[in-house]
ROBAGU-453627 format. One record per residue (C-alpha): x, y, z. Coordinates in steps of 0.05 Angstrom, whole numbers, plus 5000, padded with zeros to 4 digits. Last residue first. Layout:
XYZ/...
This chain:
116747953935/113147803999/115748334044/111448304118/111048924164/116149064212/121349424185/128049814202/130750464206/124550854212/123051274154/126950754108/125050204129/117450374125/118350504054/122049954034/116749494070/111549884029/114549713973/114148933986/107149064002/105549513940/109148963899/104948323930/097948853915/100948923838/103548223826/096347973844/093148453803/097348083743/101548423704/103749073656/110149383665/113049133724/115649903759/109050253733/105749553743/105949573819/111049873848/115750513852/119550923908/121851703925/125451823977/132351983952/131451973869/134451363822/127450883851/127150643918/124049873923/130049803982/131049073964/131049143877/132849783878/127450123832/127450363744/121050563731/119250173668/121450323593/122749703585/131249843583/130050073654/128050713667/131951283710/126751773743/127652523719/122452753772/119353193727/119552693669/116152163712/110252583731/108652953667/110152563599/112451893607/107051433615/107750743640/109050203599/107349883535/100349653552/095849153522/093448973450/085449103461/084649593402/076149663394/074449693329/066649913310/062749903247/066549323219/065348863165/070848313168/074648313087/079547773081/085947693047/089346953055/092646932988/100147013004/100446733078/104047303126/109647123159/110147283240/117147323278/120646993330/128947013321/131146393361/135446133305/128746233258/122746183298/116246323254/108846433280/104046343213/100047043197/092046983163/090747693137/085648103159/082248683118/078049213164/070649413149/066250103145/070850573193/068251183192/071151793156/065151973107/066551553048/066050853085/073350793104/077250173107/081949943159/088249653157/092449003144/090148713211/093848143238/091347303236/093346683280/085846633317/078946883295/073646813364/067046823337/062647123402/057546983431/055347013514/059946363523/066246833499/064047253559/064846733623/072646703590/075246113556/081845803557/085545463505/093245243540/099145593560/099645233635/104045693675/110845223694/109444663743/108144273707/111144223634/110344663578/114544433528/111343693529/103943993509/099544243557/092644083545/087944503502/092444733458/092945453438/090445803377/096046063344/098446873366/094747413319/088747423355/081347783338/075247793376/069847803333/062348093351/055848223315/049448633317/051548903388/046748953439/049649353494/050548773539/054748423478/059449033472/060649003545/061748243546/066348263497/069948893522/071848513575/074647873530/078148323492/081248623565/082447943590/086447783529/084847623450/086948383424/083748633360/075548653385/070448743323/063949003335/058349073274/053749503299/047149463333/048349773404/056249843409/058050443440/062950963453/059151623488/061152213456/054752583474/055752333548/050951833582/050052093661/053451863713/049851273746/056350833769/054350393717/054650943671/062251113686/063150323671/060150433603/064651073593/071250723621/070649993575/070550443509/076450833531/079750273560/078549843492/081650403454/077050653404/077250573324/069850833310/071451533276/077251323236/085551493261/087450733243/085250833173/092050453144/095550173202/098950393259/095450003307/096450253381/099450003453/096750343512/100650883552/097450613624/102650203655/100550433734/100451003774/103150683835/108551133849/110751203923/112751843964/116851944032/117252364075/111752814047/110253624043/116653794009/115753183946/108853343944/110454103931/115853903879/111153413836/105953933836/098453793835/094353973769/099653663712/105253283750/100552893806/093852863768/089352963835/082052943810/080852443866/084052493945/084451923990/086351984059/088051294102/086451304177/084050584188/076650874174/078051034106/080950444088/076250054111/070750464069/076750404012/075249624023/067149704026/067550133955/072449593919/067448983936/061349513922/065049603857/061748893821/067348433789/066948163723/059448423716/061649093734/066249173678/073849253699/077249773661/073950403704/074150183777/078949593778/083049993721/085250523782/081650443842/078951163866/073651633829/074352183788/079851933762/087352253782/088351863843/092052153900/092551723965/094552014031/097551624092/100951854154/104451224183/102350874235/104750134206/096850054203/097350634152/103950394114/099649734103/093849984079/097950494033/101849963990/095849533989/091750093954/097350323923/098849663880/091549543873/089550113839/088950843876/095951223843/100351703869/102351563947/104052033993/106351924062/108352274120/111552064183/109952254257/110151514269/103351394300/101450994357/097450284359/096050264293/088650224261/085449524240/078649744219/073949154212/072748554166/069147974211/062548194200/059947574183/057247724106/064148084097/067947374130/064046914088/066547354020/072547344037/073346464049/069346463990/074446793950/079646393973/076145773959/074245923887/080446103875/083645443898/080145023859/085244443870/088344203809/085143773753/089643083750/095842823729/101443393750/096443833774/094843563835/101543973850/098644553842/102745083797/097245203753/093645273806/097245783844/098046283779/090346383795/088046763740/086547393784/080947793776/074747563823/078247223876/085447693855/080648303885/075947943946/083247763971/084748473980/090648554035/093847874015/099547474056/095747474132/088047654108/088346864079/090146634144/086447054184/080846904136/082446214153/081646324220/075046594215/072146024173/073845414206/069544924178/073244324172/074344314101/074345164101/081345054149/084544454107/083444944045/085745564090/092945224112/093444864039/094245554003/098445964053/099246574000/105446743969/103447273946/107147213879/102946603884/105946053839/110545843889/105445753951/101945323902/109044803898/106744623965/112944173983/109643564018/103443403976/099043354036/093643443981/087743973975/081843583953/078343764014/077344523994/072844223934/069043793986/068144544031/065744803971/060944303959/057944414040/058645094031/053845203974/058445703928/056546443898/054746453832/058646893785/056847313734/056847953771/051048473756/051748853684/044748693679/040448323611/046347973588/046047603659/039947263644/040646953582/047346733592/045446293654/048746553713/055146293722/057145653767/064545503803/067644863760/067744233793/074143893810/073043163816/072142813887/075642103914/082242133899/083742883917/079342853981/084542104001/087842564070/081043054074/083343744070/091343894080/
């Protein structure tokens, strides 16, 4: 634990932004790194709480109160040996992850819980800035061969840890460049790619190969990967994103958020602008999806100058305290705000599109909402539309932010004639994490469906502990899921 009365005498304070008006001039990260010495108070307010319900919350299961009590008395490299000993990436879930852990804290119950993400990413970023991050190669290698088909999280810790195990590791990604939606569907101000860049660097140097422009089904063959590897592991994630079939849905201006988030992140990176480049500079924006992706392309379309934004939500607007069906230390389902919504937005909760309208020419002019009340008849959920509530939201760009619906069919998965699960999902043995075919295995959220980053790197760990078991009998290496 921190300090034994920390949690009685000091509030939580919340980690500080850049003002607005600064950081919608950059795509920099909005964040503001900690002072230690308030850091190291916040760390103190960890509790000896006996049963540290935080460790539950973390699919991770990451030692929580071990590297709070450590930052409080200034230990810094052992708790990023701490920290380093559940979670490969801990720069990744500081930055992305919504911290299951403390809404699971047991401070919780009556008070504002630890901030433990603040800490943990702290404790990462100290150990970069000390050069305490090397190359941890394996002692001898195991003659084995490993492929794995995807470069986001899942893989990336998947393939870290069957490289230090001494296997043979190489990485295909499809993109042009590697790390999945943390390189193309996470702006730069949420989390900059020089944190991604110096982990692949790692990587690199720990004897991991990584090879872009490899779509594993369509320009590299399933068959040949399968003969050249002992094993192979899919990572490619739930990328067959969920659509609007309304009225005017196919309209020039109705984008996918990931396409509209990929091209501005592509730009970031300093390729050049293309001449079907999705933007938002003085047009009327509206967002139809209320998650971290509508808040993403919130701040993107603001950055670009938008005349206007909405971000639309069908669900209620939630409460901002938990209410007595939600108790600790389930996930608290309360209002939240992202760093965007404080960079403008008008956020329009408990209504569904109708369908778009065209302006003559095939653009999208405006889309008509209607306000929708949640119903639960006998357990049956469903959303009734309120006679009267018709309204007309100008729009000169929609951006379809509704999530995922699995991984994609076509190609890899239909070659390989995986068994699914009634999801849709890759189909895996829950201790083994082999899918229906010999030697071939699944994680991440091509085996979830779509999750939390921190679900994807615990997932490629726990797979990776399949994996080794199965080339050499038995495993080593940790399996936290």
């Amino acid at each position: 634990m921190g300090k034994v009365t920390g949690f009685l005498e000091f509030e939580r304070e919340k980690q500080a932004y850049r003002p607005v008006e600064e950081r919608l001039q950059d795509w920099r990260q909005v964040m503001q790194p900690w002072p230690v010495e308030p850091l190291k108070t916040q760390a103190s307010r960890c509790m000896d709480c006996g049963i540290p319900f935080c460790h539950q919350g973390c699919p991770l299961g990451n030692l929580i109160p071990d590297w709070n009590d450590l930052v409080y008395r200034d230990q810094w490299q052992s708790a990023i040996a701490r920290l380093h000993a559940t979670n490969n990436f801990p720069e990744f879930t500081g930055t992305l992850c919504p911290a299951p852990c403390e809404g699971s804290c047991v401070l919780g119950i009556n008070d504002d819980p630890v901030t433990i993400k603040a800490v943990e990413l702290s404790i990462i970023d100290k150990a970069w800035e000390n050069g305490w991050i090397r190359p941890e190669t394996a002692e001898k290698p195991s003659g084995k061969k490993v492929a794995v088909v995807g470069s986001g999280p899942a893989g990336l810790a998947a393939a870290q840890q069957l490289a230090r195990a001494g296997h043979d590791v190489t990485v295909f990604e499809r993109a042009d460049r590697l790390g999945g939606l943390m390189r193309y569907g996470i702006p730069e101000f949420k989390m900059e790619k020089k944190r991604l860049d110096r982990r692949l660097e790692q990587m690199e140097a720990e004897g991991v190969k990584f090879i872009c422009n490899s779509h594993v089904g369509d320009n590299v063959s399933v068959d040949d990967l399968r003969a050249d590897f002992d094993a192979l592991l899919l990572t490619g994630g739930a990328c067959e994103a969920r659509g609007l079939r309304v009225e005017g849905h196919d309209l020039n201006g109705v984008h996918q958020a990931m396409d509209f988030l990929t091209m501005q992140n592509k730009l970031c990176e300093g390729d050049d602008r293309p001449d079907n480049f999705i933007s938002a500079e003085g047009k009327h924006v509206v967002i139809i999806g209320g998650g971290d992706t509508g808040a993403d392309c919130l701040g993107t379309a603001n950055r670009q100058a938008c005349a206007s934004v909405h971000q639309l939500e069908i669900m209620p607007k939630p409460p901002s305290v938990r209410e007595e069906n939600n108790p600790w230390p389930e996930w608290p389902r309360i209002f939240r705000s992202a760093s965007a919504h404080e960079e403008g937005v008008e956020r329009v909760f408990s209504v569904s599109t109708r369908r778009f309208l065209d302006d003559g020419k095939g653009n999208v002019k405006a889309l008509e909402l209607i306000k929708v009340e949640l119903k639960n008849v006998d357990g049956h959920i469903f959303f009734e539309e309120i006679a009267g509530s018709e309204q007309i939201l100008p729009c000169d760009l929609a951006l379809l932010a509704m999530g995922f619906v699995g991984p994609e069919k076509a190609g890899l998965l239909a070659q390989l004639g995986l068994e699914l699960d009634d999801r849709g999902n890759v189909l895996t043995d829950p201790d083994t994490w082999m899918t229906s075919v010999k030697g071939v295995f699944c994680a991440g959220d091509m085996h979830r469906g779509q999750s939390l980053i921190v679900w994807a790197i615990a997932e490629g760990r726990s797979a990776a502990h399949g994996i080794d078991a199965y080339l050499m009998g038995s495993s080593n290496l940790p399996a936290p899921v």
